[in-house]
DRENDO-1510 file (C-alpha; in Angstrom, 1 decimal, always signed):
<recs>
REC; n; res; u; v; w
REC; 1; UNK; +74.9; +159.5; +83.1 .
REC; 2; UNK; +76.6; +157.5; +85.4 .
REC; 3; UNK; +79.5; +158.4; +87.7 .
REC; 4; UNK; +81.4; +155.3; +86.7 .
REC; 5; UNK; +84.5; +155.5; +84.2 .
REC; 6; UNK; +83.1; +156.1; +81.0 .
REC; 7; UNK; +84.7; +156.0; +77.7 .
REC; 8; UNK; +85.5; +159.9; +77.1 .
REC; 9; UNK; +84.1; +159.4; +73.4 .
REC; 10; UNK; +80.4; +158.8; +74.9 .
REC; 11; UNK; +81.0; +161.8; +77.7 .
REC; 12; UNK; +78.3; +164.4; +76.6 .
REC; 13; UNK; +77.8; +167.5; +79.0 .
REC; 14; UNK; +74.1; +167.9; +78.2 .
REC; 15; UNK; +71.1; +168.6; +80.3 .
REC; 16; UNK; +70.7; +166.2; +81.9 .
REC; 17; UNK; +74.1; +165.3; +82.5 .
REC; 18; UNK; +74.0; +169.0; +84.2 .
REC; 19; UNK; +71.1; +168.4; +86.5 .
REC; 20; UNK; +72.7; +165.0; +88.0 .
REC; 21; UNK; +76.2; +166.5; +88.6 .
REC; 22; UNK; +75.6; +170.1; +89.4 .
REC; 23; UNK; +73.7; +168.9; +93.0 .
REC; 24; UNK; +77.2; +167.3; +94.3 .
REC; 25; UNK; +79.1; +169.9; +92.5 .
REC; 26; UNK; +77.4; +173.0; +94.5 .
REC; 27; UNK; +77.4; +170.9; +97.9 .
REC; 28; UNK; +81.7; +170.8; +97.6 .
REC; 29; UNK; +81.8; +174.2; +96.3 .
REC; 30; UNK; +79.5; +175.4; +99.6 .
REC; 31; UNK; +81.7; +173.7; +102.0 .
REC; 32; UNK; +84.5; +174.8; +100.9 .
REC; 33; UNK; +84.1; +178.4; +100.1 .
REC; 34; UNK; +81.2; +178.8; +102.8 .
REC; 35; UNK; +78.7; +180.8; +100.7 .
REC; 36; UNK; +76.4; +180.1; +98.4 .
REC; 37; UNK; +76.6; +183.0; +95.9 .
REC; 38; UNK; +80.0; +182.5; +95.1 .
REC; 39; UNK; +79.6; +178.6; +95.4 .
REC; 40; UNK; +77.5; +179.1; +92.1 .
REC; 41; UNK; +79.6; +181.6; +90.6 .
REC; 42; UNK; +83.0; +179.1; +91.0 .
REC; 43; UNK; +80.3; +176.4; +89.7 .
REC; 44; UNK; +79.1; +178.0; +86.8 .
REC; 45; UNK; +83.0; +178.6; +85.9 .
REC; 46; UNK; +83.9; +174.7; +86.4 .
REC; 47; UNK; +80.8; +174.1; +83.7 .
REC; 48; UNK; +82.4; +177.2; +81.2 .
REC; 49; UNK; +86.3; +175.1; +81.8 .
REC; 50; UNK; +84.2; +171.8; +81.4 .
REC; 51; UNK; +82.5; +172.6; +78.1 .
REC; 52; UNK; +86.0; +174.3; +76.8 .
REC; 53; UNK; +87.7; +170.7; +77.8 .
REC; 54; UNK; +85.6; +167.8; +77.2 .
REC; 55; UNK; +88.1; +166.9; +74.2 .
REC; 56; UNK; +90.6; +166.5; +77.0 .
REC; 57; UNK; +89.0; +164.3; +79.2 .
REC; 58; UNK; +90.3; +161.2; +78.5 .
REC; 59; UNK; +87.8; +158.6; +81.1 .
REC; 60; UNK; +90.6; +157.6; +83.2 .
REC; 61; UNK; +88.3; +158.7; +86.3 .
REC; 62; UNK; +84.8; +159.0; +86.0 .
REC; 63; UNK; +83.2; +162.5; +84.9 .
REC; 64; UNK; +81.9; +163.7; +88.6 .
REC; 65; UNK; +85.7; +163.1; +89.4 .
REC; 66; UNK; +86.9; +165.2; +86.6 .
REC; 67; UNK; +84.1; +167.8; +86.9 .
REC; 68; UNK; +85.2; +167.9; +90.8 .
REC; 69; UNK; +89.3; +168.6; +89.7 .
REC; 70; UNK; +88.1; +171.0; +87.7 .
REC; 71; UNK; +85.9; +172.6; +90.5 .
REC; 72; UNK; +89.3; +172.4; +93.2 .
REC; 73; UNK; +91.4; +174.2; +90.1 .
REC; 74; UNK; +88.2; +177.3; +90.3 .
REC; 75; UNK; +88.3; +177.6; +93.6 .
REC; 76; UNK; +92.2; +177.6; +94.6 .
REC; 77; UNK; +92.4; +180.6; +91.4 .
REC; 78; UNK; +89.5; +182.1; +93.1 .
REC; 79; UNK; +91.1; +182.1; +96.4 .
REC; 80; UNK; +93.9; +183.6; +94.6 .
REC; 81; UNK; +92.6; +186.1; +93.1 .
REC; 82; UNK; +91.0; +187.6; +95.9 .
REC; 83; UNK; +94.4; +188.0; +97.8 .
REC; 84; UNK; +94.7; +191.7; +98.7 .
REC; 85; UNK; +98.1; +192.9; +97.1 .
REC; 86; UNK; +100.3; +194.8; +99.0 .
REC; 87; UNK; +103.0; +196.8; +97.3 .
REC; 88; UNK; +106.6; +197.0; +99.4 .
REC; 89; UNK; +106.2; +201.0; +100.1 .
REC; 90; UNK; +102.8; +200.3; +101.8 .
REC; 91; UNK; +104.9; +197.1; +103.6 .
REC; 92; UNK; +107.6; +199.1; +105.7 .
REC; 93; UNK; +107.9; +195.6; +108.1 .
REC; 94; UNK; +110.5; +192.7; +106.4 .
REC; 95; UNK; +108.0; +190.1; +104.2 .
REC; 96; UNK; +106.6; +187.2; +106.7 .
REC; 97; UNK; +106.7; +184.0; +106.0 .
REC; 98; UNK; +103.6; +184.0; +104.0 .
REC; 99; UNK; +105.4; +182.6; +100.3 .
REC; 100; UNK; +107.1; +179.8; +102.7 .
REC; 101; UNK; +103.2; +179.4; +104.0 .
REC; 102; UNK; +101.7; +179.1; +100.7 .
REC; 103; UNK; +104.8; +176.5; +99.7 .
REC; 104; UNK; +104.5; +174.8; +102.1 .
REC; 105; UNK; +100.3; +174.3; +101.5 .
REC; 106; UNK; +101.1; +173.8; +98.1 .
REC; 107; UNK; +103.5; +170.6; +99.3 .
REC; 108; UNK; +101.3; +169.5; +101.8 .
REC; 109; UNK; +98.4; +169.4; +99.1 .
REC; 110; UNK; +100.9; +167.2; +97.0 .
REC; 111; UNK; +101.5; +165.0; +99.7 .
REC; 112; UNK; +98.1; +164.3; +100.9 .
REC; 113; UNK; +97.4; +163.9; +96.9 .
REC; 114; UNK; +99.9; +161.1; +96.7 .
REC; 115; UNK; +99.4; +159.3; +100.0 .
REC; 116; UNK; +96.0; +158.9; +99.1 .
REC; 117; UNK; +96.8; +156.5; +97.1 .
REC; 118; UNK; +98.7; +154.4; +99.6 .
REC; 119; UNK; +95.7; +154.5; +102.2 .
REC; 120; UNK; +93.7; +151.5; +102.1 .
REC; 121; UNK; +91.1; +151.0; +99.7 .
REC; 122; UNK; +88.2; +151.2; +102.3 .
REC; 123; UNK; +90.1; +154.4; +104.0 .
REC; 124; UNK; +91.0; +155.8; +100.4 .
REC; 125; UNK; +87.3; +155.4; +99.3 .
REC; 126; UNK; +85.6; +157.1; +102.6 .
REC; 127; UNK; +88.4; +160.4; +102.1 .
REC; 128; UNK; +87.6; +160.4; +98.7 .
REC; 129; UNK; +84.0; +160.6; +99.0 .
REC; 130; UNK; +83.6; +162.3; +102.3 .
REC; 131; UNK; +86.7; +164.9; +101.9 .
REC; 132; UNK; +87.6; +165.5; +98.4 .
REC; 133; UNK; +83.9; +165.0; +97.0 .
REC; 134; UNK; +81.8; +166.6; +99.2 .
REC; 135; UNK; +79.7; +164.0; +100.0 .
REC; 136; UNK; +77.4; +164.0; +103.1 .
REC; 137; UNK; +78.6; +160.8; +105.5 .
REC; 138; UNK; +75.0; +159.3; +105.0 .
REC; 139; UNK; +75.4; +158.8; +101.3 .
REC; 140; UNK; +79.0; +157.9; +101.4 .
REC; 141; UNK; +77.8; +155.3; +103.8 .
REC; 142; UNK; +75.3; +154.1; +101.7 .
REC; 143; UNK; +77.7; +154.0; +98.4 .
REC; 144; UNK; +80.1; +152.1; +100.4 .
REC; 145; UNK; +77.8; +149.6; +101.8 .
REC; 146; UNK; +78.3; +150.2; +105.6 .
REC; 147; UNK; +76.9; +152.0; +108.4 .
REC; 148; UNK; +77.7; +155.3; +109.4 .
REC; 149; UNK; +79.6; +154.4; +112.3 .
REC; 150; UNK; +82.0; +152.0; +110.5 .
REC; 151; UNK; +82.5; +155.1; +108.0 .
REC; 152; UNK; +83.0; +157.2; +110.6 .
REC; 153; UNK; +85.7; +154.5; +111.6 .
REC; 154; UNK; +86.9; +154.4; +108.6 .
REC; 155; UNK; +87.1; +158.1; +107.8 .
REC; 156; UNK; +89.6; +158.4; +111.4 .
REC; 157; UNK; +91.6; +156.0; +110.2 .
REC; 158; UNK; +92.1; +157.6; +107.3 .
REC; 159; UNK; +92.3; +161.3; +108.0 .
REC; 160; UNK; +94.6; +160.1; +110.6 .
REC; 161; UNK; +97.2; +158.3; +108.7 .
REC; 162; UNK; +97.2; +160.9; +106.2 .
REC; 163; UNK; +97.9; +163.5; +109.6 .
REC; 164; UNK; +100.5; +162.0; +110.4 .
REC; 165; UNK; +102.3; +161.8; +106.7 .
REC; 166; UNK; +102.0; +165.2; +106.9 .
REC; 167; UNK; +103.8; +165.6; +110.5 .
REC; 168; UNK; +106.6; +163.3; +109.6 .
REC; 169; UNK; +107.0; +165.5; +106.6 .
REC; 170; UNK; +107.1; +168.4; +109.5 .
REC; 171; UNK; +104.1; +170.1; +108.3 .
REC; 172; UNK; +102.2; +171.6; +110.7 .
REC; 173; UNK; +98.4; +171.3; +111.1 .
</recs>
């Protein structure tokens, strides 16, 4: 199965469809939650969501992309689940600025999404695969056709531009 758009009526989550996304799938889940148990648990829960919504994927982005949104969704709830509560007797100090905090990662998550899309297509395309899908620089450079220096270039450019979005939208980093 190919990570191309596909139409969503020929989208099957079989075998072997399994064994060529799950690879990329656990690579983005290790680096962002930093251990590999939990990397397969928040896995195996993006393939339980995946099966449960294939009617709804409608081949506007290709399947790794969809699997991958799926994956981000697992791991933000996960992340949120294991908050530690805190109820207001046990809190005696006034409540920080934590709910500004997580506003205010929510907005900058928002942002980043939507000036993404304004980042040139070369930029765009090295975040994308580098950043948002896990994959290791020498592969991106190889999908894209270009050394690893001029991804490296690119990847600057781009990180950078998106940096400094976020500090004119005075969101500290």
């Amino acid at each position: 199965m190919s990570s191309a758009t596909l139409d969503p009526a020929a989208v099957t989550l079989d075998a072997e469809t399994i064994r060529e996304m799950e690879p990329a799938l656990l690579r983005y889940a290790r680096h962002r939650v930093g251990r590999e148990d939990v990397a397969r648990d928040v896995v195996q829960e993006t393939w339980v969501a995946a099966f449960g919504g294939i009617s709804s994927f409608a081949g506007r982005s290709s399947l790794k992309t969809w699997l991958v949104s799926i994956l981000r969704r697992k791991i933000v709830d996960m992340h949120r689940r294991s908050r530690p509560q805190v109820s207001f007797e046990e809190h005696h100090t006034p409540p920080s600025d934590l709910r500004r905090e997580r506003l205010d990662d929510e907005a900058a998550l928002e942002l980043v999404h939507a000036e993404l899309d304004a980042l040139p297509r070369r930029e765009r395309e090295a975040v994308e695969l580098v950043d948002v899908h896990g994959v290791d620089r020498d592969e991106a450079a190889d999908r894209m056709g270009v050394s690893r220096g001029a991804l490296r270039v690119m990847l600057h450019r781009g990180r950078a531009r998106l940096r400094a979005k976020l500090e004119d939208a005075s969101f500290e980093l």
